[in-house]
TORKOL-4160 file (C-alpha; in steps of 0.2 Angstrom, whole numbers, padded with zeros to 4 digits, m for minus):
416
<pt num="1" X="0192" Y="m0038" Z="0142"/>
<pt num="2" X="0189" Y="m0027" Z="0124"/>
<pt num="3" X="0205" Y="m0016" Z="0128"/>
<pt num="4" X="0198" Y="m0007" Z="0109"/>
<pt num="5" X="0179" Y="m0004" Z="0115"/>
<pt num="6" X="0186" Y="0001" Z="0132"/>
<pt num="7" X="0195" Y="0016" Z="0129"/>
<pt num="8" X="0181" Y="0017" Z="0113"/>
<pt num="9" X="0169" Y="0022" Z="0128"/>
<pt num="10" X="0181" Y="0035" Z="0136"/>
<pt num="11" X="0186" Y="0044" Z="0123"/>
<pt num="12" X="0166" Y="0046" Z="0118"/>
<pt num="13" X="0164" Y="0066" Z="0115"/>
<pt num="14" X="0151" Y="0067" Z="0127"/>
<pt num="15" X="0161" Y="0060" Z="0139"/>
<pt num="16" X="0179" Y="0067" Z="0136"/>
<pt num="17" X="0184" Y="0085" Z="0135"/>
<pt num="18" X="0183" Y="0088" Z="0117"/>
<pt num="19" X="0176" Y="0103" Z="0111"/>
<pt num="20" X="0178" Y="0103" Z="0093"/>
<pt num="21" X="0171" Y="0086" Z="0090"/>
<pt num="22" X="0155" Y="0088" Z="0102"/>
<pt num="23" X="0144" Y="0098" Z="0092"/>
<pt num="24" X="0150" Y="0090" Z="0075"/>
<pt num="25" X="0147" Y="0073" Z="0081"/>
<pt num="26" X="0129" Y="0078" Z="0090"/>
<pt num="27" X="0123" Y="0087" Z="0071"/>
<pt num="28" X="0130" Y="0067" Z="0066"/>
<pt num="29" X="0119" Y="0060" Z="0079"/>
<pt num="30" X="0105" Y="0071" Z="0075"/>
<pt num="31" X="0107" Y="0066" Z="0057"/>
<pt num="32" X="0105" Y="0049" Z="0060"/>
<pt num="33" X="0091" Y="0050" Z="0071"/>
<pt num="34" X="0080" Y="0061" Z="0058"/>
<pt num="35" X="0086" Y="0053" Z="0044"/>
<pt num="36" X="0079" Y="0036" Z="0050"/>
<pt num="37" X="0065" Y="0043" Z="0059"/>
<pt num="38" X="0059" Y="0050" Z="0039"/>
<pt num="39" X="0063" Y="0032" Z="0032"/>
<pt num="40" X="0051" Y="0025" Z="0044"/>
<pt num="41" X="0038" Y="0037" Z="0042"/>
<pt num="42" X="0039" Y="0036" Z="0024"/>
<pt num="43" X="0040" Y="0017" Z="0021"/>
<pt num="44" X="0024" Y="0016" Z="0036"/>
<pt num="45" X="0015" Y="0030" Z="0024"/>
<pt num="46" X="0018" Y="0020" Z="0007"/>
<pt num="47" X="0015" Y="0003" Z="0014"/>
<pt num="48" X="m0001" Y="0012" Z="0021"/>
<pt num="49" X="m0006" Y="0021" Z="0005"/>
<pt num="50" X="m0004" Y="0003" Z="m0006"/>
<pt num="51" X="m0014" Y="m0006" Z="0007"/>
<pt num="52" X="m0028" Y="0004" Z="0008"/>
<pt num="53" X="m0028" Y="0009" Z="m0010"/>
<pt num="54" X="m0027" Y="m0012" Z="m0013"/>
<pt num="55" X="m0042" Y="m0014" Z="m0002"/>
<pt num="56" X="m0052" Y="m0004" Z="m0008"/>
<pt num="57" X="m0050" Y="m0010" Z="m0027"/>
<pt num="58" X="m0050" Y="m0028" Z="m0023"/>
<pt num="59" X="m0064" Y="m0026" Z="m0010"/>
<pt num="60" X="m0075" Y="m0020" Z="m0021"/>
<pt num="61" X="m0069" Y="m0027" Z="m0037"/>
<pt num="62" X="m0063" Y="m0043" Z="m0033"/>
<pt num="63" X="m0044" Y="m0051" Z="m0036"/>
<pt num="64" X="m0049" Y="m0062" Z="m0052"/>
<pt num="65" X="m0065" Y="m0059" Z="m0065"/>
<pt num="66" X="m0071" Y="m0074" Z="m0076"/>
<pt num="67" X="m0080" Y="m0066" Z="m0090"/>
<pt num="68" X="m0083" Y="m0072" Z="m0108"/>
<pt num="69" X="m0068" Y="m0072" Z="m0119"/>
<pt num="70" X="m0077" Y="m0062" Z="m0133"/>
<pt num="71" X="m0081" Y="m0045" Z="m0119"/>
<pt num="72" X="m0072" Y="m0032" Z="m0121"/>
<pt num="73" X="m0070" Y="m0018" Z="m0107"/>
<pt num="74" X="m0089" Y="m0011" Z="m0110"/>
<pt num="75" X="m0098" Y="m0013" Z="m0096"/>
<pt num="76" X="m0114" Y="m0020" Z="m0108"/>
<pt num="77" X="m0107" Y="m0039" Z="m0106"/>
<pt num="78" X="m0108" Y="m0053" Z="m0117"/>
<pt num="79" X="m0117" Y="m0065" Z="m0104"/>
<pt num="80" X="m0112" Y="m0083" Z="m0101"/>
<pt num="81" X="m0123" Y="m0098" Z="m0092"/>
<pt num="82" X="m0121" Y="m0101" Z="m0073"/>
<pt num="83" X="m0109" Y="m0119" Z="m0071"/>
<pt num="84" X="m0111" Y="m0126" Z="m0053"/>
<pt num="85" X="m0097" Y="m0138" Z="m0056"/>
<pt num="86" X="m0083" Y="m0125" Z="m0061"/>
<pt num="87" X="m0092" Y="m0114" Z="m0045"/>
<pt num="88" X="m0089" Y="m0132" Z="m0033"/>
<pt num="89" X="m0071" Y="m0131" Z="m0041"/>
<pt num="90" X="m0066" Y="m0114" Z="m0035"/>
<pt num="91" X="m0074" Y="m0112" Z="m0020"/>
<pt num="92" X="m0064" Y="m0125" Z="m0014"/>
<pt num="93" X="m0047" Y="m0122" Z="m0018"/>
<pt num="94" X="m0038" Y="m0116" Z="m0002"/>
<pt num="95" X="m0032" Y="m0100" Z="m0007"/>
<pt num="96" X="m0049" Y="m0094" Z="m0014"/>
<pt num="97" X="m0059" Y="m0085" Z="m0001"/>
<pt num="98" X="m0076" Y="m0085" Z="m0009"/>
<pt num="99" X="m0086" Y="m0082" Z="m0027"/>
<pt num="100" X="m0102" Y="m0076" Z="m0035"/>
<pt num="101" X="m0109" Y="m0070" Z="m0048"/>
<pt num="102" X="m0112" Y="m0051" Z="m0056"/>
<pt num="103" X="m0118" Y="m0045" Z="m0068"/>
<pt num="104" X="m0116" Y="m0025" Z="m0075"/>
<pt num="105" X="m0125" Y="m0012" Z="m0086"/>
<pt num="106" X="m0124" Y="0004" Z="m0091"/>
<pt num="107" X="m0137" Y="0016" Z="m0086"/>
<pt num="108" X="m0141" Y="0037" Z="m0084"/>
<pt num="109" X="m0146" Y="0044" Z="m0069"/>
<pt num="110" X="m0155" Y="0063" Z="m0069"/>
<pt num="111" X="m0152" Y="0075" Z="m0057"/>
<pt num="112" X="m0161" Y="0094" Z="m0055"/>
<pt num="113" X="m0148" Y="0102" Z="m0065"/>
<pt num="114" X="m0137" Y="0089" Z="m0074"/>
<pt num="115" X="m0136" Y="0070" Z="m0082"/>
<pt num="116" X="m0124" Y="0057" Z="m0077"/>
<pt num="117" X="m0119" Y="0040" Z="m0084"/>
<pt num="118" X="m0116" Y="0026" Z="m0071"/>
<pt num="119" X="m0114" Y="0007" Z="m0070"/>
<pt num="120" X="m0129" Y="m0005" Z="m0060"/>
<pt num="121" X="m0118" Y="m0018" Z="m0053"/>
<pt num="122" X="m0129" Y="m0032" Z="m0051"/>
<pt num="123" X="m0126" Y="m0045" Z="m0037"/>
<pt num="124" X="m0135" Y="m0061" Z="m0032"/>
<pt num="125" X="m0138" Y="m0067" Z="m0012"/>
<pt num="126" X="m0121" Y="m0075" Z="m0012"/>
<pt num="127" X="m0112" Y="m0057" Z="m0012"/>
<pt num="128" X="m0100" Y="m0056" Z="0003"/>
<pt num="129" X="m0105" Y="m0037" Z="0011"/>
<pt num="130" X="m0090" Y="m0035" Z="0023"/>
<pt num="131" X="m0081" Y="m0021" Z="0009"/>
<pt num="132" X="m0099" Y="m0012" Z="0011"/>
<pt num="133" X="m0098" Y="m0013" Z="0029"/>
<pt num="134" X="m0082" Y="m0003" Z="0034"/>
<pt num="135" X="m0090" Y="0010" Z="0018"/>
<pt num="136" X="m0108" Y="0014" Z="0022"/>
<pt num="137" X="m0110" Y="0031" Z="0030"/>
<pt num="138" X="m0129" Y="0031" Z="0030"/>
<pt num="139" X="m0141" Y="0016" Z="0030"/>
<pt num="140" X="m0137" Y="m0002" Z="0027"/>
<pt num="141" X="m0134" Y="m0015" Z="0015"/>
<pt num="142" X="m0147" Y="m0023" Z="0003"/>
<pt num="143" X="m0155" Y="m0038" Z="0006"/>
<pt num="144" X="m0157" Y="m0052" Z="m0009"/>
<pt num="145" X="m0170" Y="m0065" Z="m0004"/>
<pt num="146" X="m0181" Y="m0075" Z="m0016"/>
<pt num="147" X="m0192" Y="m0060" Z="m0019"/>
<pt num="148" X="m0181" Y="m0046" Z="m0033"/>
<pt num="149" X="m0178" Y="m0030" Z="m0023"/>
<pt num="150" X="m0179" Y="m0013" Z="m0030"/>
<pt num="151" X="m0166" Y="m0007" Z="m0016"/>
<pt num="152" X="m0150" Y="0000" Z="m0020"/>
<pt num="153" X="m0134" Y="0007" Z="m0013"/>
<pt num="154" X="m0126" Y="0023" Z="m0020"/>
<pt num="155" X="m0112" Y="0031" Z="m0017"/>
<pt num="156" X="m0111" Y="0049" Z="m0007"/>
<pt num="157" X="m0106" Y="0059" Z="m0024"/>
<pt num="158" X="m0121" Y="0053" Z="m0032"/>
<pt num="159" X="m0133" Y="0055" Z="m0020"/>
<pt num="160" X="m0130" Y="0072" Z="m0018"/>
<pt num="161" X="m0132" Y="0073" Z="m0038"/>
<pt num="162" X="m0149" Y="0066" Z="m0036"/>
<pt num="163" X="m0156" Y="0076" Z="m0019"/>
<pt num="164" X="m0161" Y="0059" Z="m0013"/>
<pt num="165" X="m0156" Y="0052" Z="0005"/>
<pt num="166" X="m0160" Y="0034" Z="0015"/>
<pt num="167" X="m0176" Y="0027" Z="0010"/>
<pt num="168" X="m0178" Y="0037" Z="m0005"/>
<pt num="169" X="m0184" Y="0033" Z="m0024"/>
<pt num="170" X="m0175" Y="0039" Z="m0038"/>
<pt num="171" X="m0177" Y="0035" Z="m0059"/>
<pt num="172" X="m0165" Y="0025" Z="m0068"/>
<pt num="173" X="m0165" Y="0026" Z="m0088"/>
<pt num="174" X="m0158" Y="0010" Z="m0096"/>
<pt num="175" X="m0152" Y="0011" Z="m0113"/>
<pt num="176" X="m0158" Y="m0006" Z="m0123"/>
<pt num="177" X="m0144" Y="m0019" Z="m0129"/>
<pt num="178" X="m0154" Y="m0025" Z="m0143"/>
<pt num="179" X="m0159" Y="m0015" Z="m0158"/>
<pt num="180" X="m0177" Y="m0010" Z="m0160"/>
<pt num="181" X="m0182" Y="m0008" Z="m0140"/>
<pt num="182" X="m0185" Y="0006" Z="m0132"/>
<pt num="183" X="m0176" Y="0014" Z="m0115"/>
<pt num="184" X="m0182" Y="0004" Z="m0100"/>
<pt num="185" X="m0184" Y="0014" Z="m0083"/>
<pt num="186" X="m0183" Y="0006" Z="m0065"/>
<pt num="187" X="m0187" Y="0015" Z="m0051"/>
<pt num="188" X="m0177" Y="0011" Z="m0037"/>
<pt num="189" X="m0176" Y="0013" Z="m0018"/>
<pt num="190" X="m0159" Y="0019" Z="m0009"/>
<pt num="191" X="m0155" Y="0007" Z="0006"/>
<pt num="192" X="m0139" Y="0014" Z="0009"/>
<pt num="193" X="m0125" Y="0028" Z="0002"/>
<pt num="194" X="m0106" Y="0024" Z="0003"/>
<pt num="195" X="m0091" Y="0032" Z="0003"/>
<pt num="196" X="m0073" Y="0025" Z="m0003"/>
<pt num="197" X="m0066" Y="0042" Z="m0008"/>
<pt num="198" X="m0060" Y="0030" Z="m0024"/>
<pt num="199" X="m0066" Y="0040" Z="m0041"/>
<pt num="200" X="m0069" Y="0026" Z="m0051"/>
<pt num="201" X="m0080" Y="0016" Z="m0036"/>
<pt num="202" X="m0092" Y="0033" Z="m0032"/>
<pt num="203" X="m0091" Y="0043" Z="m0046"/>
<pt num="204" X="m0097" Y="0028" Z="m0056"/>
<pt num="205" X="m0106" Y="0011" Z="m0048"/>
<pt num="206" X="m0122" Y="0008" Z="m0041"/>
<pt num="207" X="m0127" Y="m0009" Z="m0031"/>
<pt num="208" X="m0141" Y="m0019" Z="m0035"/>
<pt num="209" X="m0148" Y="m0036" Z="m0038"/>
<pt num="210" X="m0143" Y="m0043" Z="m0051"/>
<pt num="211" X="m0162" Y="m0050" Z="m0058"/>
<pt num="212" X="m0164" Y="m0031" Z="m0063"/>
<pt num="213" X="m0148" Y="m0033" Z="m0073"/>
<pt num="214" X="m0155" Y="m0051" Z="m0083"/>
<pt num="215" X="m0172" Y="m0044" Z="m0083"/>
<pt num="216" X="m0167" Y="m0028" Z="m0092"/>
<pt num="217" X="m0154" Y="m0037" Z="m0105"/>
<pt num="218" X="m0167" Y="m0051" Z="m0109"/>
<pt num="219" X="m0157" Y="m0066" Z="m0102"/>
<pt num="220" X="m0162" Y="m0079" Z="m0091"/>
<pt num="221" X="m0160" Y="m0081" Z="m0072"/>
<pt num="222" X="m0145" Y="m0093" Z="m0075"/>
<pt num="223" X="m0135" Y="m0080" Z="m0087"/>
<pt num="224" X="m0124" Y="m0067" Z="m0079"/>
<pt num="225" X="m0109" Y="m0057" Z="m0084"/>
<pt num="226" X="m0096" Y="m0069" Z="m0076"/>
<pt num="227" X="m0091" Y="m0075" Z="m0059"/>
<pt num="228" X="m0080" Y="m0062" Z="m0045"/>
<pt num="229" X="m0064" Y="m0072" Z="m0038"/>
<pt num="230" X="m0060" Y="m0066" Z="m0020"/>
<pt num="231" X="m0042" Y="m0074" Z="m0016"/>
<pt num="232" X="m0037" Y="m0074" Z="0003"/>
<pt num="233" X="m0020" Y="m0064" Z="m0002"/>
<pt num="234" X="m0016" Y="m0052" Z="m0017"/>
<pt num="235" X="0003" Y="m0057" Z="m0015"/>
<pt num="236" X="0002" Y="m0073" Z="m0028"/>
<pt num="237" X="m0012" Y="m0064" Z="m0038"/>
<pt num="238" X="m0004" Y="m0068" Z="m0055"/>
<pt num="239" X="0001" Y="m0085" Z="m0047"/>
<pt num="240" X="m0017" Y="m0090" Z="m0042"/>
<pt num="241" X="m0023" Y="m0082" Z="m0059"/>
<pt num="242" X="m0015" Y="m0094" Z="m0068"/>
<pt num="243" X="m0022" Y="m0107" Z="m0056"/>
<pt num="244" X="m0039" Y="m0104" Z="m0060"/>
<pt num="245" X="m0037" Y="m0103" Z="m0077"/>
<pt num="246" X="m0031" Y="m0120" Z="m0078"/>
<pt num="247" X="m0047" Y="m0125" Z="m0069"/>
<pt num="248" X="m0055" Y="m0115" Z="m0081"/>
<pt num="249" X="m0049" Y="m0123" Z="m0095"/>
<pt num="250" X="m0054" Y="m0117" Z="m0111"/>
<pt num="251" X="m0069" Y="m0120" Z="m0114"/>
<pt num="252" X="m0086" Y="m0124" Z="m0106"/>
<pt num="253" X="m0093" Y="m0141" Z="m0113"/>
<pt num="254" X="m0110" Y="m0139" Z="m0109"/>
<pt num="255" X="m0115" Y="m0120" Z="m0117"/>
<pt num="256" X="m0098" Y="m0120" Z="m0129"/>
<pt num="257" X="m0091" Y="m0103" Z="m0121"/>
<pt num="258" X="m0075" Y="m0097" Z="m0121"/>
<pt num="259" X="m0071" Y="m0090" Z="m0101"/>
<pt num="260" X="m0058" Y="m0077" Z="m0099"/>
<pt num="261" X="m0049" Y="m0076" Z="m0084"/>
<pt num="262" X="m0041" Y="m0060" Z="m0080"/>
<pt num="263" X="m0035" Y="m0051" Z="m0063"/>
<pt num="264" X="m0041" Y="m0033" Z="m0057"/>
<pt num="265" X="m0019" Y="m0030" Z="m0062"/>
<pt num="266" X="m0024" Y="m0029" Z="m0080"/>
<pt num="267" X="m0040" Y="m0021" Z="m0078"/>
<pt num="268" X="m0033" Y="m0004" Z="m0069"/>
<pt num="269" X="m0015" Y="m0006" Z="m0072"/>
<pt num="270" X="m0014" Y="0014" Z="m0072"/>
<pt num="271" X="m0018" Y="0013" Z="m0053"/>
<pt num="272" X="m0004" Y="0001" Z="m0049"/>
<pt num="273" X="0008" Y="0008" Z="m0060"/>
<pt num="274" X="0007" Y="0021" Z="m0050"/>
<pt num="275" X="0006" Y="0011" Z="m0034"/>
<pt num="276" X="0024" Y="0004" Z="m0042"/>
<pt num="277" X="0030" Y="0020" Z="m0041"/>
<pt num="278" X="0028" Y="0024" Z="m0024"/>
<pt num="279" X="0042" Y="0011" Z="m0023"/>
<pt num="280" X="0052" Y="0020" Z="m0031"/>
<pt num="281" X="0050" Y="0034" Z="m0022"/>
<pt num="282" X="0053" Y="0024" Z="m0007"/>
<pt num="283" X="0071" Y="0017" Z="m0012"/>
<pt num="284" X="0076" Y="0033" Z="m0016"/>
<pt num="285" X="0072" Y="0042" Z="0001"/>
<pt num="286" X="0081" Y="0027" Z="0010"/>
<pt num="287" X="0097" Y="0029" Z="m0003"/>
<pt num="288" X="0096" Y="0049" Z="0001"/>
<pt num="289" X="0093" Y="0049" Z="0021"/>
<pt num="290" X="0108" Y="0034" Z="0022"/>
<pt num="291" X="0120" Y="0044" Z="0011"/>
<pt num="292" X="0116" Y="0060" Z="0023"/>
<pt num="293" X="0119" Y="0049" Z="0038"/>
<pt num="294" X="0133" Y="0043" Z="0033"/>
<pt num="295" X="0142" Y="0057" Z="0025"/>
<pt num="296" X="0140" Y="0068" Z="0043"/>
<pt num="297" X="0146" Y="0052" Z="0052"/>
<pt num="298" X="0162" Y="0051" Z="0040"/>
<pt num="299" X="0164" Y="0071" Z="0047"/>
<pt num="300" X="0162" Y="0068" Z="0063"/>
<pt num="301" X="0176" Y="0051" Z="0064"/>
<pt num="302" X="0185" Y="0062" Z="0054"/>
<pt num="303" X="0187" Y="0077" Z="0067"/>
<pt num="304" X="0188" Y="0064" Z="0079"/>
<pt num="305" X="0204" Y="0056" Z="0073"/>
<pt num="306" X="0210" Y="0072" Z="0070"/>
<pt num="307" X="0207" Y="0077" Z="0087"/>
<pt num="308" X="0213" Y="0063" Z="0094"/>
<pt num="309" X="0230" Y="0060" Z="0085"/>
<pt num="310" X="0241" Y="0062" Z="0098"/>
<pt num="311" X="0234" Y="0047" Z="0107"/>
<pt num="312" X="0237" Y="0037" Z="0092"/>
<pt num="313" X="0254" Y="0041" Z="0092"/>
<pt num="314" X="0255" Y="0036" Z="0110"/>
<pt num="315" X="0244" Y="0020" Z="0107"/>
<pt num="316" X="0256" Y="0015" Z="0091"/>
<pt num="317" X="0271" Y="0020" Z="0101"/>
<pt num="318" X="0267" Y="0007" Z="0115"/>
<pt num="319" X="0265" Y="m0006" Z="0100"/>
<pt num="320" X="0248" Y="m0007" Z="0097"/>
<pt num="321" X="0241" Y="m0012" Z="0078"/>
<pt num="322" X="0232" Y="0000" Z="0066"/>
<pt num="323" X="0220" Y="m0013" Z="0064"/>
<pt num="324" X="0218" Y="m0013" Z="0082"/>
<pt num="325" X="0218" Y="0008" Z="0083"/>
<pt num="326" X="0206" Y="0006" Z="0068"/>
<pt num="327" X="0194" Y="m0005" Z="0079"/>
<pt num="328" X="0194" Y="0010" Z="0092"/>
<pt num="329" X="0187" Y="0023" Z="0083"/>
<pt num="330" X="0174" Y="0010" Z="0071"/>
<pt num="331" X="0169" Y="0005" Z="0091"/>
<pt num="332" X="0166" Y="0025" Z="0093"/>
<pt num="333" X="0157" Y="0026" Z="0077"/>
<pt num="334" X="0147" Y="0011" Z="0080"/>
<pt num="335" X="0140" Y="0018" Z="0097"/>
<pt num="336" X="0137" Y="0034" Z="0092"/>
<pt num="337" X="0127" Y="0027" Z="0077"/>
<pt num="338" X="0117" Y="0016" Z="0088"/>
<pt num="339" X="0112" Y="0031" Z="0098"/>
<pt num="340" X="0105" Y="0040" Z="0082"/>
<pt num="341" X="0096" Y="0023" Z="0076"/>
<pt num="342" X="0088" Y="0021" Z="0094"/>
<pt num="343" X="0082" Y="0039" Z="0094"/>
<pt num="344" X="0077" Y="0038" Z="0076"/>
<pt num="345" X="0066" Y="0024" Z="0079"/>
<pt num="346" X="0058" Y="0033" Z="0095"/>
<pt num="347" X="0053" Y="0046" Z="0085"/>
<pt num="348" X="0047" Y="0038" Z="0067"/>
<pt num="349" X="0038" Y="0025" Z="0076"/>
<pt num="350" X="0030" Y="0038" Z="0090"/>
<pt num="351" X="0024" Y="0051" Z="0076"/>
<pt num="352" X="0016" Y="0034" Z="0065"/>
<pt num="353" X="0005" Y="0029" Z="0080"/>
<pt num="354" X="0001" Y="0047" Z="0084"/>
<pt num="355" X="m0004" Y="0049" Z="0064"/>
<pt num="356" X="m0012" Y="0032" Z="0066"/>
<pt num="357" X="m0024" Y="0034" Z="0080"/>
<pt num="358" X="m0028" Y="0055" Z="0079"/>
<pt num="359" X="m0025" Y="0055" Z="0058"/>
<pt num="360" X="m0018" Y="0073" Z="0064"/>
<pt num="361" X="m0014" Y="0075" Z="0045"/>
<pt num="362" X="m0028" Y="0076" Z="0031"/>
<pt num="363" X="m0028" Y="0071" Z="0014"/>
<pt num="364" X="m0040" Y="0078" Z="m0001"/>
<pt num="365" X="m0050" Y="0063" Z="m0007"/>
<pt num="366" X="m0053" Y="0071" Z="m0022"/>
<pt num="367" X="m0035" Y="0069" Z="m0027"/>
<pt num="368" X="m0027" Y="0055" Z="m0011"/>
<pt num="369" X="m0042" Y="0041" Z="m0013"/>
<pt num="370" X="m0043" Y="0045" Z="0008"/>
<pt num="371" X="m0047" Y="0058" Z="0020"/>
<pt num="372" X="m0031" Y="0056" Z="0029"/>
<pt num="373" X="m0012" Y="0049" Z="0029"/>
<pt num="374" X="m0013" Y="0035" Z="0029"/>
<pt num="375" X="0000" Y="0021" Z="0041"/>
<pt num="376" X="0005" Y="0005" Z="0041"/>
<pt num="377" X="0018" Y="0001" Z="0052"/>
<pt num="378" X="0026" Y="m0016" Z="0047"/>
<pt num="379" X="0038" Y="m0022" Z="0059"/>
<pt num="380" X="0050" Y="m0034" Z="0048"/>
<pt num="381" X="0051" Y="m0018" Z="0035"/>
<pt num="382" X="0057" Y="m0007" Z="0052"/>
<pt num="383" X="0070" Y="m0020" Z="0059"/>
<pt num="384" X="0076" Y="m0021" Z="0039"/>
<pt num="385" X="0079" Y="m0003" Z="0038"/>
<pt num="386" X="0089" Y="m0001" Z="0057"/>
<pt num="387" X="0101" Y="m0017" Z="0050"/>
<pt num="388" X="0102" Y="m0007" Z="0034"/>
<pt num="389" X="0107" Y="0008" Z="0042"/>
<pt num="390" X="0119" Y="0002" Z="0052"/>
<pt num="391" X="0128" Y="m0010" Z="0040"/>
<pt num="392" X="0129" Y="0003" Z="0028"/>
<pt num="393" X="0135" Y="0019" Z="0038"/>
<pt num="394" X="0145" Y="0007" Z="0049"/>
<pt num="395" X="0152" Y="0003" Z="0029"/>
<pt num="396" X="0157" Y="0020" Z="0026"/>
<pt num="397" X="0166" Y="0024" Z="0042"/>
<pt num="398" X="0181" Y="0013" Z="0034"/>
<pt num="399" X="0187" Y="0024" Z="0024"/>
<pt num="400" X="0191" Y="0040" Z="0038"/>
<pt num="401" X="0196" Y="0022" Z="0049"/>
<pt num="402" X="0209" Y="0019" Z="0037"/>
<pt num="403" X="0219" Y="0036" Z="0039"/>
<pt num="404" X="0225" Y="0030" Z="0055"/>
<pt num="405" X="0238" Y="0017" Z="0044"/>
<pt num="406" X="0242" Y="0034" Z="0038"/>
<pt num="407" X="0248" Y="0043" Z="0053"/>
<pt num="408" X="0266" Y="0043" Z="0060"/>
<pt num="409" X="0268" Y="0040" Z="0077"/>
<pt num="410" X="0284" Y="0049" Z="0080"/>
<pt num="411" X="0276" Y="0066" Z="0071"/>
<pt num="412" X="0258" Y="0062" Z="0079"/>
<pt num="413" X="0266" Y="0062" Z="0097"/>
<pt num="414" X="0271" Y="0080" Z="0093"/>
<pt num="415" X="0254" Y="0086" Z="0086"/>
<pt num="416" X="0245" Y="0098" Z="0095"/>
């Protein structure tokens, strides 16, 4: 039999008559419980926020871009020649998911009262439209047969610039990439609009096929702006960068180009420096919520022993140990502790799946990249943060357990 968790369990505030440590140890409790119900909510929101701020840039933009080593950031590319041995190579590595090719230009759209610069991003039939399909709000995607299609998809923002709607024509200015030629115009169809609520996808991109794209720079159907690498996990993307460099290699025989492999990281790393942040932020809400907890569970062992210092006395006097009088009120830490964890994971993970099913909370797009908080609750990151807890407020109950060394039994019988 535990002699130490024994009486641990009857000297409990709740269960004993102590009216001075009941409400100090139940503002203890309710510490715990809120403080790991905010840890929980705010790891689920930021786990929720990178995801779906990392699915919508690699969805759309892809993991890794092949490009030509002399392009710069413009979106008018340098073009480079269509290899079907380097596309065998990638496509079947096992942690590539799939490949095409793209090709972008720059082009002015006009609507009844203003001008607007945007990017055609052309594809070609081997574009994989599951990104789109979670993104359409009106219409559907295009479809890229044998025969060059004039239909396009737009986003929301820009649709409203132009008045136009599904089904739709609207006029596309080109501005030429060679001197001496004149602007081009294509007049295109709208298939679909799309909304990511991601500035730099709407505010900027139209979809189309890519033969627009090679007719209007005056290539020919096997030159394109590079190839889009879509990896099956954005965990090892620096890893698998390197990978596919080294198929790469440095240079392609047949044409004499120079590739350049690079990952969406070093394209936009404003976005995830900012992502990085959130991190940040993360670690320091943990830090502050345990230290909170932990401070009022010091309080509360502390008014605990004080409140019970005559049975100390008694306990040392029939010759028990400090160490074993220590275990005692650790035991009556621990459980009260325990009780704050499990109500704190009653409420964190309730409000997440309320927030995740009803979105009860909105968000500005304009400033969030999503309508709504969004939650991700990750299970190992939960049962990390609940052993964190514990260990560390646990910890800090130490210290108040070592002034029972301090006490004398002879003068604690005596206290009152």
């Amino acid at each position: 039999m535990n002699v130490e968790l024994y009486i641990a369990k009857k000297i409990l505030p709740h269960k004993s008559n102590a009216n001075i440590s009941k409400p100090i140890v139940r503002i203890a409790k309710i510490a715990i419980a809120l403080g790991l119900a905010v840890m929980i909510i705010a790891i689920s929101i930021i786990i929720g926020f990178k995801s779906t701020i990392s699915e919508k840039l690699f969805g759309f933009s892809s993991h890794i871009q092949i490009v030509n080593f002399d392009a710069n950031n413009s979106f008018e590319t340098i073009p480079i020649h269509q290899d079907s041995v380097l596309f065998s190579k990638l496509q079947s590595q096992q942690y590539i998911d799939h490949v095409h090719y793209f090709a972008t230009k720059p082009a002015i759209i006009k609507g009844k009262k203003s001008v607007k610069g945007i990017v055609v991003k052309g594809v070609d039939s081997l574009y994989n439209w599951d990104f789109f399909k979670h993104h359409i709000i009106k219409g559907k995607p295009i479809k890229i047969t044998d025969t060059i299609t004039n239909q396009v998809l737009l986003s929301k923002s820009t649709a409203q610039l132009l008045h136009v709607d599904v089904g739709d024509s609207f006029i596309t200015t080109f501005v030429p990439n060679k001197k001496g030629k004149r602007p081009r115009k294509r007049q295109f169809e709208v298939a679909g609009i799309f909304e990511t609520n991601m500035q730099e996808i709407d505010e900027r991109y139209i979809i189309a096929d890519m033969r627009h794209i090679q007719s209007l720079n005056y290539w020919n159907a096997k030159q394109i702006s590079g190839y889009e690498v879509f990896l099956k996990s954005h965990e090892n993307i620096e890893k698998d960068k390197e990978a596919i460099r080294k198929i790469v290699g440095f240079e392609l025989n047949k044409d004499s180009e120079y590739l350049y492999v690079r990952s969406l990281k070093e394209s936009n790393p404003q976005i995830f420096d900012w992502l990085s942040l959130l991190d940040m932020n993360a670690w320091i809400i943990i830090i502050l919520m345990i230290l909170v907890a932990g401070m009022n569970m010091i309080t509360g062992l502390l008014v605990i022993i004080l409140e019970k210092t005559n049975m100390i006395g008694i306990l040392k006097t029939l010759g028990a140990h400090n160490m074993s009088v220590q275990k005692i009120f650790l035991y009556v830490g621990g459980i009260i502790i325990s009780r704050g964890i499990m109500w704190g994971n009653i409420i964190g993970i309730s409000l997440c799946i309320i927030q995740y099913f009803f979105h009860i909370i909105p968000l500005d797009p304009e400033i969030y990249f999503m309508s709504y908080v969004p939650i991700s609750i990750s299970i190992p990151f939960i049962v990390l943060v609940n052993i964190g807890t514990l260990c560390v407020t646990i910890l800090m109950l130490l210290l108040p357990a070592l002034i029972i060394s301090k006490i004398n039994p002879a003068q604690a019988v005596k206290f009152e």
